[in-house]
N, CA, C and O atoms as a Tinker XYZ file with bonds, in Angstrom:
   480  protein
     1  N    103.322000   74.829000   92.311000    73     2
     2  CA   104.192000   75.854000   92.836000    64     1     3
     3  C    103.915000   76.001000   94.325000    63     2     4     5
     4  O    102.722000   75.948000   94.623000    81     3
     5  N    104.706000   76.159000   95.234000    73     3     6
     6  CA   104.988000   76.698000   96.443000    64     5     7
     7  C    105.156000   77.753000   96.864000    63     6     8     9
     8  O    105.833000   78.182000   95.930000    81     7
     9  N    105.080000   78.693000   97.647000    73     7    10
    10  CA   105.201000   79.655000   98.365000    64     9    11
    11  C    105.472000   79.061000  100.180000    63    10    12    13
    12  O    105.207000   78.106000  100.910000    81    11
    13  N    106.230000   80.500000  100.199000    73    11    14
    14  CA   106.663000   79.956000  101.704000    64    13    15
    15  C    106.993000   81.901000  102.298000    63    14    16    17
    16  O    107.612000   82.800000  101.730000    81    15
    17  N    106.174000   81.877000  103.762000    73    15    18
    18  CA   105.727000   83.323000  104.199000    64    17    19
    19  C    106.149000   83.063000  105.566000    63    18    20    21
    20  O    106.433000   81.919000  105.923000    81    19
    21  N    106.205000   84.059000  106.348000    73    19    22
    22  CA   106.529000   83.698000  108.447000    64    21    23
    23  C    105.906000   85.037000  108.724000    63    22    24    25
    24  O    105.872000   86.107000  108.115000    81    23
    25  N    105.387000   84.555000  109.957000    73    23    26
    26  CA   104.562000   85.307000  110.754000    64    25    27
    27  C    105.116000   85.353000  112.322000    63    26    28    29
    28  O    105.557000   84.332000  112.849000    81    27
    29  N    105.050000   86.704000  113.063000    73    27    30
    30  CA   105.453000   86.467000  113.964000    64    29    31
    31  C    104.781000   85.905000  114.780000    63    30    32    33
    32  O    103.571000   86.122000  114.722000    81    31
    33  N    105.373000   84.841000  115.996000    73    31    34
    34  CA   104.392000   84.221000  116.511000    64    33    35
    35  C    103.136000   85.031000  117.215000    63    34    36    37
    36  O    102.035000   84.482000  117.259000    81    35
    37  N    103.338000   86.407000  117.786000    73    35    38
    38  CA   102.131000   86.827000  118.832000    64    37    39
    39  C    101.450000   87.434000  117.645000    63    38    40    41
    40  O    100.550000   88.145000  118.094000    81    39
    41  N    101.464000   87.487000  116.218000    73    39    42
    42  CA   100.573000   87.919000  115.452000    64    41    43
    43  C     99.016000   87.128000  115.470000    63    42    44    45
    44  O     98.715000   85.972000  115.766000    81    43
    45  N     98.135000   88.369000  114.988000    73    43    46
    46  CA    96.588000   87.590000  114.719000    64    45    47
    47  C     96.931000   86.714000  113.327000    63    46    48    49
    48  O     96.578000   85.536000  113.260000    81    47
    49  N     97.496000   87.230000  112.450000    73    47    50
    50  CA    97.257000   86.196000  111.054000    64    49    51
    51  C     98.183000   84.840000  110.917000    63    50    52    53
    52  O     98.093000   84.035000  109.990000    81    51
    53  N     99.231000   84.738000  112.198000    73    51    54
    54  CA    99.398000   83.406000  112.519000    64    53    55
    55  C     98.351000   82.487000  113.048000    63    54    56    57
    56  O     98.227000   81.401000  112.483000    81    55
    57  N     97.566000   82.785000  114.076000    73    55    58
    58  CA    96.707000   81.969000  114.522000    64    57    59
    59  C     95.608000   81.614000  113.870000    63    58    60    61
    60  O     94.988000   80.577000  114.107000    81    59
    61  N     95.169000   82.818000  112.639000    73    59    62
    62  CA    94.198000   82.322000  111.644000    64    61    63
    63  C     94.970000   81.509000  110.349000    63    62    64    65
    64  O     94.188000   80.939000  109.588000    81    63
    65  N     95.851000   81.442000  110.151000    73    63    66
    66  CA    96.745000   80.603000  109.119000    64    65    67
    67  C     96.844000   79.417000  110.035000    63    66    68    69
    68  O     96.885000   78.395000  109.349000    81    67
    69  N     96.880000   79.244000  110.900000    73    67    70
    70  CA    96.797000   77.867000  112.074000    64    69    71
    71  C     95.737000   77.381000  112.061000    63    70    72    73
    72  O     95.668000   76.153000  112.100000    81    71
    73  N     94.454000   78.234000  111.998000    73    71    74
    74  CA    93.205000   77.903000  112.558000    64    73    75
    75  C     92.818000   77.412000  110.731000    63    74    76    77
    76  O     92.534000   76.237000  110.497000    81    75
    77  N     92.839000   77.941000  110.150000    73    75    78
    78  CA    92.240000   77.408000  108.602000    64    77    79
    79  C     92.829000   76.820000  107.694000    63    78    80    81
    80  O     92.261000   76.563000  106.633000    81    79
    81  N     94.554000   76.373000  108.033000    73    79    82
    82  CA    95.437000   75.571000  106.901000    64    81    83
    83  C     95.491000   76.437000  105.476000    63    82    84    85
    84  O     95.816000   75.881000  104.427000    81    83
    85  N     95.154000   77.806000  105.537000    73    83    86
    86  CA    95.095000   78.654000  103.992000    64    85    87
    87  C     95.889000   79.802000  104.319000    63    86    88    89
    88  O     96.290000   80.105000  105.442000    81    87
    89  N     96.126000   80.553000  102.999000    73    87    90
    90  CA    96.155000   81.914000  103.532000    64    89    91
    91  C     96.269000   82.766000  102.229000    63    90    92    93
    92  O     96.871000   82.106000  101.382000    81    91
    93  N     95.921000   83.943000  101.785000    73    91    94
    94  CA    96.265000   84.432000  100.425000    64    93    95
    95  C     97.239000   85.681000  100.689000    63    94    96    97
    96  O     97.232000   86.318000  101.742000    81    95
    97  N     97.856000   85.877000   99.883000    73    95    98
    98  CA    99.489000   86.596000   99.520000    64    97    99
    99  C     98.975000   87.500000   97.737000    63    98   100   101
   100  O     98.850000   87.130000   96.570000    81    99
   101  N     98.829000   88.786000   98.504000    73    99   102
   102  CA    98.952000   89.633000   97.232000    64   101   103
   103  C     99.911000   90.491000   97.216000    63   102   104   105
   104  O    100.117000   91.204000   98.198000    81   103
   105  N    100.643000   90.566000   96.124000    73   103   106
   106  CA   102.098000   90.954000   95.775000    64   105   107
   107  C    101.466000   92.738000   95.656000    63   106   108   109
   108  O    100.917000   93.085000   94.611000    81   107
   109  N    101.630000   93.757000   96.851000    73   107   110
   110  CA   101.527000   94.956000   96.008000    64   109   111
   111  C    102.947000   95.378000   95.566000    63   110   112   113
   112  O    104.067000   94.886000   95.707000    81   111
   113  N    102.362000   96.691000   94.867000    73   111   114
   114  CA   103.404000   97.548000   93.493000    64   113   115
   115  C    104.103000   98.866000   94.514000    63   114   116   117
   116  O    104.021000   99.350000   95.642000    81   115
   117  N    104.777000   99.009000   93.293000    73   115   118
   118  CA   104.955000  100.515000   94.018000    64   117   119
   119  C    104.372000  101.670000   94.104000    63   118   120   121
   120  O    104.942000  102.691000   94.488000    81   119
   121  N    102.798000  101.571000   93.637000    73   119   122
   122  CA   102.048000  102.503000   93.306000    64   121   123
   123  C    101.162000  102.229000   95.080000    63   122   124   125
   124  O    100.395000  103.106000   95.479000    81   123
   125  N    101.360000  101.249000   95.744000    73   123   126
   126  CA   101.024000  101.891000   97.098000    64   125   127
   127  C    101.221000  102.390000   97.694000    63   126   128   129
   128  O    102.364000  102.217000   98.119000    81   127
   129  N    100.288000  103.654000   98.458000    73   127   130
   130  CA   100.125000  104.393000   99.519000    64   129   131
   131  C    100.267000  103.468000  101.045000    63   130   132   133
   132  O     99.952000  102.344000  101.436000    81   131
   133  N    100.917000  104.654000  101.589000    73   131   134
   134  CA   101.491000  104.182000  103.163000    64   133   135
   135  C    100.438000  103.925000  104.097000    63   134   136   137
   136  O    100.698000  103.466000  105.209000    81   135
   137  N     99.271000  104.182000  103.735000    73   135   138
   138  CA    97.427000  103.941000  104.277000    64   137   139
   139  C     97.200000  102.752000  104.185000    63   138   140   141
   140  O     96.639000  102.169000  105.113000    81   139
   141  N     97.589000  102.082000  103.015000    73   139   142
   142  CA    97.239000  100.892000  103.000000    64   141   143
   143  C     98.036000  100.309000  103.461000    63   142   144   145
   144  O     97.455000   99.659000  104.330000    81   143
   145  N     99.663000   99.923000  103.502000    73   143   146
   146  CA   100.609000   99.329000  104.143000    64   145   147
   147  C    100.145000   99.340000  105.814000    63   146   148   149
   148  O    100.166000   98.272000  106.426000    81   147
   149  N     99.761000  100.506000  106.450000    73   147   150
   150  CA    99.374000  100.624000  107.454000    64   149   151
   151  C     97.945000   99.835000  108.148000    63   150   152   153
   152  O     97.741000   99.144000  109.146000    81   151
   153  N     97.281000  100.259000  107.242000    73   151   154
   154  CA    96.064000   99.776000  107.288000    64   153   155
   155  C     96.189000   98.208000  107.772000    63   154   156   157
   156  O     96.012000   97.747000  108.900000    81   155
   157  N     96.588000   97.474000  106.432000    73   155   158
   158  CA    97.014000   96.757000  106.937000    64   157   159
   159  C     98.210000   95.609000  107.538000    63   158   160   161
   160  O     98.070000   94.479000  108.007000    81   159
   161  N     99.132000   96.249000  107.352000    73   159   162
   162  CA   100.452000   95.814000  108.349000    64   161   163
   163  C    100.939000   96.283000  109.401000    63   162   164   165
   164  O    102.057000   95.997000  109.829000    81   163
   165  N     99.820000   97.368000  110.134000    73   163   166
   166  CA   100.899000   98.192000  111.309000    64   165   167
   167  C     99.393000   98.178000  112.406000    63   166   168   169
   168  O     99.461000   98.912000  113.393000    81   167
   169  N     98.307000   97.488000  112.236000    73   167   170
   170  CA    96.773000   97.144000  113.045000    64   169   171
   171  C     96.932000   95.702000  113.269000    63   170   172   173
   172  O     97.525000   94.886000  112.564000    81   171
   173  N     96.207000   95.505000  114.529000    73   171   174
   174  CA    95.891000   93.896000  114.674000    64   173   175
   175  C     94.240000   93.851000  114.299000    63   174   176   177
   176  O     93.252000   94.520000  114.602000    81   175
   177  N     94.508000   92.743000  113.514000    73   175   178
   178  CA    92.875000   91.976000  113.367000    64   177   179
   179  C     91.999000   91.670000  114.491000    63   178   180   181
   180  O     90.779000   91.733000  114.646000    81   179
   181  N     92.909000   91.346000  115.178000    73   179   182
   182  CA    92.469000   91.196000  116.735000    64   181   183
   183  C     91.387000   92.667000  117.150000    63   182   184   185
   184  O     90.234000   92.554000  117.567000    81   183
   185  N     91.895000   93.604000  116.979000    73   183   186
   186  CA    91.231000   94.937000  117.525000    64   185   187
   187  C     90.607000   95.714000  116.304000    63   186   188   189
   188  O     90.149000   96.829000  116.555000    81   187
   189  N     90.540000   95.270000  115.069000    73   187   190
   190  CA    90.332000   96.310000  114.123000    64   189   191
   191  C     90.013000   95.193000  113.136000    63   190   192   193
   192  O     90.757000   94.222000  113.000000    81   191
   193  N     88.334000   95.442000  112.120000    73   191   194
   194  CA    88.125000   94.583000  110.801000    64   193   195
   195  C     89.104000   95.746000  109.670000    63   194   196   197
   196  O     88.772000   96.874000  109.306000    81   195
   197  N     90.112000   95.126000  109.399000    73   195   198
   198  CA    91.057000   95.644000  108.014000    64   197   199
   199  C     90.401000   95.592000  106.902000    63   198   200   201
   200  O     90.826000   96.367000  106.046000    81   199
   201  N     89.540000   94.972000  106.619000    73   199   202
   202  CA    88.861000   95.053000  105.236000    64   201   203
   203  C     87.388000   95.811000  105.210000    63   202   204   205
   204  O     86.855000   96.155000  104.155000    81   203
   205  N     86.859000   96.003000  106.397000    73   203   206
   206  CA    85.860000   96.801000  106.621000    64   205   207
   207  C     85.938000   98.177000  105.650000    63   206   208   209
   208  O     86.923000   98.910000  105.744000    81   207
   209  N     84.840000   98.487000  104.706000    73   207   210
   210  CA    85.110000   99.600000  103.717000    64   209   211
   211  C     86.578000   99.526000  102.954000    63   210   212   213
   212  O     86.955000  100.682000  102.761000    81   211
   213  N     86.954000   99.147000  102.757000    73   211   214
   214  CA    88.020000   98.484000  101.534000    64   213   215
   215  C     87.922000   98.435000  100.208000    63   214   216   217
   216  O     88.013000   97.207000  100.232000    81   215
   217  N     87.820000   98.660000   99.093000    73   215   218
   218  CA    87.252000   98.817000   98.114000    64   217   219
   219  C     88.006000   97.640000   97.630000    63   218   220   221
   220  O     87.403000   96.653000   97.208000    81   219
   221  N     89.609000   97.713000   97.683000    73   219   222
   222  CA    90.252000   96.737000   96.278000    64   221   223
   223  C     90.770000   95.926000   96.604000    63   222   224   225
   224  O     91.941000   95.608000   96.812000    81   223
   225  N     88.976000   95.152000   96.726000    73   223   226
   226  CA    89.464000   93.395000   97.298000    64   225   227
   227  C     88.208000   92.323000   96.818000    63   226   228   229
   228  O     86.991000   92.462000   96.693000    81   227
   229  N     89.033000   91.330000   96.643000    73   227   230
   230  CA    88.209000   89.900000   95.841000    64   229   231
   231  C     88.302000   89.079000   96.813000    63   230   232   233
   232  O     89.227000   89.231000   97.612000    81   231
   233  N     87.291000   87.925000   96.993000    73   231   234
   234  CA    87.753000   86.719000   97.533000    64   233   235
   235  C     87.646000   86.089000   96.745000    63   234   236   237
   236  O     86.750000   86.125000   95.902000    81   235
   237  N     88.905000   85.037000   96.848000    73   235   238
   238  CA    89.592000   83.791000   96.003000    64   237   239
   239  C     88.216000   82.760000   96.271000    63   238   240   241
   240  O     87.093000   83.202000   96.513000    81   239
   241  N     88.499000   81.558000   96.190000    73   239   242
   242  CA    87.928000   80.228000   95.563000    64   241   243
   243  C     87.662000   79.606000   97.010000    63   242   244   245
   244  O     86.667000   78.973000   97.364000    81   243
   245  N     89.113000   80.032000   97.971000    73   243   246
   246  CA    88.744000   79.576000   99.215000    64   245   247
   247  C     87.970000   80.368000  100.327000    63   246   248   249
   248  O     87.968000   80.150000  101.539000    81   247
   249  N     87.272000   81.405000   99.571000    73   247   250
   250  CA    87.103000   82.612000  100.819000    64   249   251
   251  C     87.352000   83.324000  101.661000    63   250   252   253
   252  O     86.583000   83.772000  102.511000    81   251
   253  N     88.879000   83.589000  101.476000    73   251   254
   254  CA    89.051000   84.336000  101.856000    64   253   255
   255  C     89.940000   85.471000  100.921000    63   254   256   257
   256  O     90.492000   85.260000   99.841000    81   255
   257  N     89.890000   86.673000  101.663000    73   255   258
   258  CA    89.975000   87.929000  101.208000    64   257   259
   259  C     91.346000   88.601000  100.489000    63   258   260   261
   260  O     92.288000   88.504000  101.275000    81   259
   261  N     91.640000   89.097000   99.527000    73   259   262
   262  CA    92.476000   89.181000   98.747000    64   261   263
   263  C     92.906000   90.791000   98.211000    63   262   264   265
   264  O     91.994000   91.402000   97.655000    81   263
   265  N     94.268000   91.517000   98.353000    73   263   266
   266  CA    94.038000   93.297000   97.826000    64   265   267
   267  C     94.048000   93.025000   96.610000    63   266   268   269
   268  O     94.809000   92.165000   96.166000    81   267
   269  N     93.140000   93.761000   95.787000    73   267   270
   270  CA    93.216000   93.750000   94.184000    64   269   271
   271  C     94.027000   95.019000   93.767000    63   270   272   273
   272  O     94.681000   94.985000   92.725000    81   271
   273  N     94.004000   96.082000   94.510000    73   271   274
   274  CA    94.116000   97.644000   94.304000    64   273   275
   275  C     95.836000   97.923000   94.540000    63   274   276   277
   276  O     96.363000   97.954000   95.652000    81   275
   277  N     96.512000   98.103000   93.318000    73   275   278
   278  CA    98.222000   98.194000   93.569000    64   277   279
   279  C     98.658000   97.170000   94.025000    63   278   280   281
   280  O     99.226000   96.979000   95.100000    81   279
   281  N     98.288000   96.162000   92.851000    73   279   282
   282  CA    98.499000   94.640000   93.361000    64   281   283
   283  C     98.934000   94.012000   92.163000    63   282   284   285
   284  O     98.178000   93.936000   91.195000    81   283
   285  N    100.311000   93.467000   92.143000    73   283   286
   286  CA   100.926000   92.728000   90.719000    64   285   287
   287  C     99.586000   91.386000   90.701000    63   286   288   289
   288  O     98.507000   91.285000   90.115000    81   287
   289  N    100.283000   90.590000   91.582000    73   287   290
   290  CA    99.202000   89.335000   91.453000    64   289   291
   291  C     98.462000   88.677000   92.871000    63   290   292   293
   292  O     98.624000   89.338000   93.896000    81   291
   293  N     98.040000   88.007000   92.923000    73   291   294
   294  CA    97.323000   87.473000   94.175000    64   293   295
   295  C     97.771000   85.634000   94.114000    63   294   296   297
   296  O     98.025000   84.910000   93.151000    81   295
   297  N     97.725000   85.406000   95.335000    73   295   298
   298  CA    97.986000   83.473000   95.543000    64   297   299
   299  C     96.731000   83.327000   96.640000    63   298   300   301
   300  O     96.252000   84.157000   97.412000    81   299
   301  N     96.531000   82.478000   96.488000    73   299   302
   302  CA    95.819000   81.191000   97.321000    64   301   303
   303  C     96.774000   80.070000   97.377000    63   302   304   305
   304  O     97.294000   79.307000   96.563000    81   303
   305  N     96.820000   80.360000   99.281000    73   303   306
   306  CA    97.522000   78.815000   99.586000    64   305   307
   307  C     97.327000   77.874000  100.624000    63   306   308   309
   308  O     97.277000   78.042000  101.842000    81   307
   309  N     97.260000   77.189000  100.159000    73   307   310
   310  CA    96.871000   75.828000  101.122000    64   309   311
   311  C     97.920000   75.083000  102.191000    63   310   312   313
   312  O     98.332000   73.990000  101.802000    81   311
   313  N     98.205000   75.356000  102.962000    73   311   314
   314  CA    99.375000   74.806000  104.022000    64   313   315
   315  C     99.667000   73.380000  104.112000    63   314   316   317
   316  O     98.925000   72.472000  104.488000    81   315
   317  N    101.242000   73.322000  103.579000    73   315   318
   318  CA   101.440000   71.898000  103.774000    64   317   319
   319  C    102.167000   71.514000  105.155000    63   318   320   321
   320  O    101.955000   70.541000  105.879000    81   319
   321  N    103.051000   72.526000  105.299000    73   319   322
   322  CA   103.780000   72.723000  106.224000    64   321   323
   323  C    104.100000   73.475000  107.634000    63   322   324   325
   324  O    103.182000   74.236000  107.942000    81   323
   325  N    104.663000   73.460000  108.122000    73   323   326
   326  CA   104.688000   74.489000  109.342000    64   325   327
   327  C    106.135000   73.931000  109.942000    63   326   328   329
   328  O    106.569000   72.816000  110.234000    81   327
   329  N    106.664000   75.311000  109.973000    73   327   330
   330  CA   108.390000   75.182000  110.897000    64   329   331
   331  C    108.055000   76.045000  111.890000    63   330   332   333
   332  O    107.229000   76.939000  111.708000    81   331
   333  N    108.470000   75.914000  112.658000    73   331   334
   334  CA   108.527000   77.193000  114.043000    64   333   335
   335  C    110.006000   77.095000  114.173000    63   334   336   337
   336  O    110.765000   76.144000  114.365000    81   335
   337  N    110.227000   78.714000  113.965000    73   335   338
   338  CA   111.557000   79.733000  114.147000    64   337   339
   339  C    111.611000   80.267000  116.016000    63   338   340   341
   340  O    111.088000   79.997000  117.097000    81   339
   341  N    112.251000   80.837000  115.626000    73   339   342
   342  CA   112.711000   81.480000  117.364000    64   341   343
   343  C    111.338000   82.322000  117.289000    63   342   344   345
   344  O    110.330000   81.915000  117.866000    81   343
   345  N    111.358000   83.595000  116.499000    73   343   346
   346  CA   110.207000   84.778000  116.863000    64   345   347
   347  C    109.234000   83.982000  115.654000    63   346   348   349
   348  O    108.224000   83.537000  116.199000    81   347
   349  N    109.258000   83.758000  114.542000    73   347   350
   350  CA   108.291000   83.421000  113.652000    64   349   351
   351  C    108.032000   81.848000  113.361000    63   350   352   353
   352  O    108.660000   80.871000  113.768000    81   351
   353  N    106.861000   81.935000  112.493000    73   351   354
   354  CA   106.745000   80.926000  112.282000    64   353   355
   355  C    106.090000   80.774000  110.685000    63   354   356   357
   356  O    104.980000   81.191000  110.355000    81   355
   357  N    106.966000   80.147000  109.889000    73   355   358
   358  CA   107.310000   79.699000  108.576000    64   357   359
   359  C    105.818000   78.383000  107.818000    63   358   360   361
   360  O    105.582000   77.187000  107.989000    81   359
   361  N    105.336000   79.223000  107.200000    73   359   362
   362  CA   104.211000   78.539000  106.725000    64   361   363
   363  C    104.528000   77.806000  105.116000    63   362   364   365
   364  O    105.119000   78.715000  104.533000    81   363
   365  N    104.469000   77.150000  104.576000    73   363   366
   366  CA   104.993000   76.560000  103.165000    64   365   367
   367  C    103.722000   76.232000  102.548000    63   366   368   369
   368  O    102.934000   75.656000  103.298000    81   367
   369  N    103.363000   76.439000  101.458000    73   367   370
   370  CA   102.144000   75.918000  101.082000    64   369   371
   371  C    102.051000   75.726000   99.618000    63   370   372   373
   372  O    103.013000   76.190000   99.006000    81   371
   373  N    100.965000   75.053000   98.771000    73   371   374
   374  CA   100.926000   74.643000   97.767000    64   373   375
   375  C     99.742000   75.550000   97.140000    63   374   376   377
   376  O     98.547000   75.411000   97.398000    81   375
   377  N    100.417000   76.686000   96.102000    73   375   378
   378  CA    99.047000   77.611000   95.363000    64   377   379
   379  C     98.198000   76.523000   95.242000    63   378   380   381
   380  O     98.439000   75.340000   95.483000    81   379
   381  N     97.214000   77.026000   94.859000    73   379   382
   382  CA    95.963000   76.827000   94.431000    64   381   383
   383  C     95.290000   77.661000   93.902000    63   382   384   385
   384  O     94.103000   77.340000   93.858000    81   383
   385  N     95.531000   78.637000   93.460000    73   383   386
   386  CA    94.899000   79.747000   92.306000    64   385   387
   387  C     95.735000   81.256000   92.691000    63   386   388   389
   388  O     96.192000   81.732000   93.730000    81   387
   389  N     95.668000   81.646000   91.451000    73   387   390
   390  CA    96.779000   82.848000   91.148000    64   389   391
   391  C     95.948000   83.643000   90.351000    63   390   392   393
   392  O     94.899000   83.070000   90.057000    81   391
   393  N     96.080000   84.846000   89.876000    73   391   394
   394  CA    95.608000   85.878000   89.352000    64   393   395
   395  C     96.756000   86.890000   88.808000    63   394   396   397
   396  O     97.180000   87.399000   89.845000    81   395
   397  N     97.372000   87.364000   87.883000    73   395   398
   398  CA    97.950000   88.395000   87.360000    64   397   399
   399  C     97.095000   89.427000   87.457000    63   398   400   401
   400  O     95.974000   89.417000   86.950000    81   399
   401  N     97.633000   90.485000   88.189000    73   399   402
   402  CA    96.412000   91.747000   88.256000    64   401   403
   403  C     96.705000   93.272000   87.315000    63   402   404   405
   404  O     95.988000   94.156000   86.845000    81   403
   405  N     98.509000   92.910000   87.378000    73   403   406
   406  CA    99.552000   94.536000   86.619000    64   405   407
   407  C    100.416000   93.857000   86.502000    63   406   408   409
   408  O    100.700000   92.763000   86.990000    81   407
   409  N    101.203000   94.950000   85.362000    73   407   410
   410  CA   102.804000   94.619000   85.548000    64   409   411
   411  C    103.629000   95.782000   86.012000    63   410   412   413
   412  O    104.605000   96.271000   85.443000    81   411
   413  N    103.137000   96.101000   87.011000    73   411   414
   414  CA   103.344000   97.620000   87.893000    64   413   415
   415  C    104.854000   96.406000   88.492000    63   414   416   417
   416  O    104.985000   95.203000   88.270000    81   415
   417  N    105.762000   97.356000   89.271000    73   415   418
   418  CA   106.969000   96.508000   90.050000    64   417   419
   419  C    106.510000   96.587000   90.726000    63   418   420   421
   420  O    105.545000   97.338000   90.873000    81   419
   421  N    107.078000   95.673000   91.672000    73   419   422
   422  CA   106.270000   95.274000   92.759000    64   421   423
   423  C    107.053000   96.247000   94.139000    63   422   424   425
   424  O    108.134000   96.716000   93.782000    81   423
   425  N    106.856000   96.422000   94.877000    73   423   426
   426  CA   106.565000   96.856000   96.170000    64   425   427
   427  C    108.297000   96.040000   96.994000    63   426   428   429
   428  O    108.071000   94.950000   97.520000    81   427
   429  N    109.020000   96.269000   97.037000    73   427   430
   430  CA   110.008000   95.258000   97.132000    64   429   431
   431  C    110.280000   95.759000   98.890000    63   430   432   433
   432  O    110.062000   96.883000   99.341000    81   431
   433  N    110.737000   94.725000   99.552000    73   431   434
   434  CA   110.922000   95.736000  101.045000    64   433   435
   435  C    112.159000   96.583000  100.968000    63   434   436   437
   436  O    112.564000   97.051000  102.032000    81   435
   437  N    112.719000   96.808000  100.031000    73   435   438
   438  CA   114.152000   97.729000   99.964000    64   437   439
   439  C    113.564000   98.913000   99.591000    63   438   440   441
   440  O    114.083000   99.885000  100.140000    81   439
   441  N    112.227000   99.282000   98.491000    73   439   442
   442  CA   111.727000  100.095000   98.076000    64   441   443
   443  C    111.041000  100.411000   98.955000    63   442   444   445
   444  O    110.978000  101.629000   99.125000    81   443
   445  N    110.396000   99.717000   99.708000    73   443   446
   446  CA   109.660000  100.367000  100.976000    64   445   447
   447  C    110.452000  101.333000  102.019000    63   446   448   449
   448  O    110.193000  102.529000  102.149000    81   447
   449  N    111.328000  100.723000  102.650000    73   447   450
   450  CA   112.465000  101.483000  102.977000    64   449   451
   451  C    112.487000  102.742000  102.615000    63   450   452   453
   452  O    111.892000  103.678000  103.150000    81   451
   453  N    113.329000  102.759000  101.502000    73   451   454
   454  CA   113.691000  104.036000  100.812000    64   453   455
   455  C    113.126000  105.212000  100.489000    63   454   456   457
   456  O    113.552000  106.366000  100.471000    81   455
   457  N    111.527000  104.447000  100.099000    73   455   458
   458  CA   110.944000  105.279000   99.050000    64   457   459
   459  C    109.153000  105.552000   99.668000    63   458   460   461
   460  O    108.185000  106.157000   99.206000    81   459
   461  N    109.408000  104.723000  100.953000    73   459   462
   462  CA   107.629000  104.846000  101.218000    64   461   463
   463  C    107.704000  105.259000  103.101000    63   462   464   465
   464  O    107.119000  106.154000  103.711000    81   463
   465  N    108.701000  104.155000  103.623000    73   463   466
   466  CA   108.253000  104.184000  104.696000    64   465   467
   467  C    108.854000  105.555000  105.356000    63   466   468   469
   468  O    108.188000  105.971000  106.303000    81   467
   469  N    109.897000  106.247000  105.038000    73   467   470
   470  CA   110.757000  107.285000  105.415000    64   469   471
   471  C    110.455000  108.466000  105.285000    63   470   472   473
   472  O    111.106000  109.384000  105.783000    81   471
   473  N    109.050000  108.658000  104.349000    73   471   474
   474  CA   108.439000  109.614000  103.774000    64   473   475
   475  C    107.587000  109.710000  104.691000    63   474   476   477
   476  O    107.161000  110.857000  104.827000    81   475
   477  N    107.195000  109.002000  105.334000    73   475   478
   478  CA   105.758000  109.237000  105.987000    64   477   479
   479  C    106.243000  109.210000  107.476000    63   478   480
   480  O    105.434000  109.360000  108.392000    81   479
């Protein structure tokens, strides 16, 4: 199985998906809080450790770091590919280990919208 994710180019987790050919993708639910979305989607790695005191997190097989906490499932992926877009850049990769964690729904960005980000 494949997965395929984009990053904007001046992001930190492009240049570490560049720098290590991996990257892991955990599907959260809708049972996440806007702390964690924030935490980590609205900080750069660059200026801030995101997993520092973190409780609901595993590392996969490849070592690196994974949310367990309001999380359907988790991927490990190994980069086969790379496209560069205008602003992003399109990573394609081949799992390499998966985890079912809930069968909570997942976190969809329409539900975010609606139901998480507008609230806060």
């Amino acid at each position: 199985m494949q997965i395929a994710i984009s990053c904007q180019n001046w992001n930190y987790t492009k240049e570490i998906i560049e720098k290590t050919g991996e990257f892991n993708l955990s599907v959260l639910t809708e049972n996440v809080d806007f702390a964690t979305i924030k935490r980590f989607g609205m900080q750069s790695g660059r200026e801030v450790d995101k997993f520092e005191g973190f409780k609901g997190l595993s590392r996969s097989h490849n070592g690196l770091y994974a949310l367990t906490e309001n999380t359907n499932v988790t991927f490990s992926v190994k980069v086969n590919k790379k496209i560069e877009l205008s602003t992003h850049t399109m990573f394609i990769g081949e799992v390499t280990e998966s985890a079912k964690l809930s069968d909570d729904k997942p976190c969809t960005y329409a539900y975010y919208h609606s139901n998480i980000k507008n609230k806060n």
